[in-house]
N, C-alpha and C positions, 0 to 999 in steps of 0.2 A: 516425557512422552514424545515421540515422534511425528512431526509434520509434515507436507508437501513440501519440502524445499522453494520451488520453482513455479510457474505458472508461466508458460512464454506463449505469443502468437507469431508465429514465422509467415510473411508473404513472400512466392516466388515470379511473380506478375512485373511488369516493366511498367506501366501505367501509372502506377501513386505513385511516388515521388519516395525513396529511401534515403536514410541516411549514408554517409558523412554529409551529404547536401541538402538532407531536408529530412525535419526530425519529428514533423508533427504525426504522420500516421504512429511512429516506433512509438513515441508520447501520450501519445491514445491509447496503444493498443498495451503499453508496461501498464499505465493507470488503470484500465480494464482489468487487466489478470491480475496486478497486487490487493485492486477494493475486492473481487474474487476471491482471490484466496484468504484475505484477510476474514473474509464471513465465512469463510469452510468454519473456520471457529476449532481449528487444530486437527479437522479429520483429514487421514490419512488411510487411503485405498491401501489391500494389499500388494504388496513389493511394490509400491509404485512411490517414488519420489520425488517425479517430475512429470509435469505433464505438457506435451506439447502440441498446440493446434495447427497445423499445416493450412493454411488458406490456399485452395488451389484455383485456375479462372471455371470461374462461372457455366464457362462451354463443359467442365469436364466433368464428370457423374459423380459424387461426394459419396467417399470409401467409410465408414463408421467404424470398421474395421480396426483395432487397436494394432500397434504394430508395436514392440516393443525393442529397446537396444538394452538390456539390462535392466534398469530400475526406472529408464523415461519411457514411458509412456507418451506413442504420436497417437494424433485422433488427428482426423480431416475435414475440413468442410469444404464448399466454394465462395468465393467473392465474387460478387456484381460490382467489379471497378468502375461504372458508370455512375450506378448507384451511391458510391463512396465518394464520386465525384461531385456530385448532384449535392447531396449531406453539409450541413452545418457542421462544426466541430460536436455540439449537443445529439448533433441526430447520428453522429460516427460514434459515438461511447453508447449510444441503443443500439447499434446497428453491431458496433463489433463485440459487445455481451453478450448477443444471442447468437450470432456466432458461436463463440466461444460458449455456451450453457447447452446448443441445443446439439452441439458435437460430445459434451461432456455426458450429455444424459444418455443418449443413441449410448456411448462408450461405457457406460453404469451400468446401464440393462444389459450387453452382452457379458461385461466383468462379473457381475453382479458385486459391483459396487452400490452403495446407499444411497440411491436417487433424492430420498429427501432432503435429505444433508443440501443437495447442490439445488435442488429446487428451494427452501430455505433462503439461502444466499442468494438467489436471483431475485425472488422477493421484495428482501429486506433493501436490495440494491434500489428496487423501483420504487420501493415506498419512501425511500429516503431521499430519491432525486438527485440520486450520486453523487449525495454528501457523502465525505470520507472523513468520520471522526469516528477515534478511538478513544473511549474511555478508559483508564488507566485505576489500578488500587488506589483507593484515600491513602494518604499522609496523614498521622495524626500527630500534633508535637506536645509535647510533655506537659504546654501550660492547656491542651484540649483544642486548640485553631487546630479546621480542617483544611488541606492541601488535597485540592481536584488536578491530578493533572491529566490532561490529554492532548493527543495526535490530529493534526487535521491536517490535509492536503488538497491541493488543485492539481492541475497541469503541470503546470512548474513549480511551484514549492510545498515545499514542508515544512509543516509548525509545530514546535513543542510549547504547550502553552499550559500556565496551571490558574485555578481559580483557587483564590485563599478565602476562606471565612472567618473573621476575628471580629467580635467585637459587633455583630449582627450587620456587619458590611462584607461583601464580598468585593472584590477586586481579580480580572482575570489578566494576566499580562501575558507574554509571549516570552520564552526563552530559550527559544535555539529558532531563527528563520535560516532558511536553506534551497539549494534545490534540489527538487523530489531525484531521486534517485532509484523510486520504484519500490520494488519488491526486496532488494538489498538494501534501502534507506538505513545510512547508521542511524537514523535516527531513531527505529527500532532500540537498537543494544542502550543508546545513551538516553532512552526512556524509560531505560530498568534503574538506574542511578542515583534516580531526583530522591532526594533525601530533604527533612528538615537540618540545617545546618546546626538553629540553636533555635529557640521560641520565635526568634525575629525573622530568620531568614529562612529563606526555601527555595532548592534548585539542585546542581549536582556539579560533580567533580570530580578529573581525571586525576589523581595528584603522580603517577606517574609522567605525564608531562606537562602541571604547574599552570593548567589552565582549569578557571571554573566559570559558571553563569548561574545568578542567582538573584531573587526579589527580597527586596530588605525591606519589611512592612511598616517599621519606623521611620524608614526615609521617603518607603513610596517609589522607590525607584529600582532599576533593574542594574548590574553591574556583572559585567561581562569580557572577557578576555578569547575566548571562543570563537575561532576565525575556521574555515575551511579554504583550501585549495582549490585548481580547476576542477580537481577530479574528485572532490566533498573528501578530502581526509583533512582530517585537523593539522593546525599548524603548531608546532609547539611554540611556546615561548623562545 
């Protein structure tokens, strides 16, 4: 089935502070549209496979008007750079969600795109208190132990992490820490792979390039070869 690709927020304002020199509003505002798109829960508008919010200033009248370049999808709002200024890091991830939810809805009702769907996902975003964890299929292994694994992220990182059940204990560890890399996170792809290895062990493995990470429940401990780059791509052996 086919999903939204993309989720971005563009600012064109001089005010915040942009990257290559300063990465917190970009850091806010990738974690805003990936926990976003992550609760669409796979829906996909038609032709639309990118969507993106244009933040204009504040002075300027906010266009709801969809504009399209093929399959991206722009929608508009305004920012109050004062406002953003003023903002806790907490109070900018409420601040640029509604943003970004209340340009997407205006943008639904004219498409007639599925408003619940995105009402839905704003929701669950507030109810959870922009926790971002994904839970993942169970792992069953042959001798019956369960393998919970799941996704969780902050700001800067991201964690592949599984909960084992054997033996009426549970045990959660961590098996890939990283930094979040958003909406593209390999960490997606290399949370389809976690496999039980044999009864004892569980985790996942590239073996075209001879690195794996995995918890060996006999030992109690986590074994790991699994490094990433500046740019989060794996390093091979």
């Amino acid at each position: 089935m086919k999903t939204i690709t993309d989720i971005t927020i563009t600012y064109s304002g001089l005010k915040i502070p942009q990257t290559p020199t300063d990465w917190k509003f970009r850091n806010i505002a990738n974690h805003v549209c990936d926990l976003y798109l992550q609760n669409l829960n796979g829906y996909k508008p038609n032709k639309v496979d990118k969507i993106v919010l244009q933040l204009r200033l504040k002075t300027v009248d906010a266009d709801f008007t969809p504009i399209y370049f093929g399959t991206i999808c722009n929608i508009f709002n305004g920012i109050d750079e004062e406002k953003y200024h003023a903002n806790a890091d907490t109070e900018n991830l409420h601040y640029l969600l509604n943003l970004l939810h209340n340009a997407t809805l205006k943008a639904s009702t004219k498409e007639g795109w599925d408003s619940e769907v995105f009402i839905k996902a704003y929701n669950k975003i507030l109810k959870d208190n922009f926790r971002f964890q994904i839970n993942l299929p169970e792992k069953k292994s042959k001798d019956g132990k369960i393998a919970r694994p799941f996704i969780e992220k902050d700001l800067e990182k991201s964690y592949l992490k599984v909960s084992v059940n054997a033996d009426n204990k549970e045990n959660t560890v961590t098996l890939i820490d990283k930094k979040n890399t958003h909406i593209f996170d390999s960490i997606y792809t290399l949370s389809k792979k976690v496999k039980w290895f044999d009864n004892n062990k569980f985790g996942l493995e590239i073996k075209d390039l001879n690195v794996q990470t995995y918890y060996s429940l006999t030992d109690n401990r986590l074994t790991s070869n699994l490094n990433f780059d500046d740019q989060m791509m794996i390093i091979p052996n």
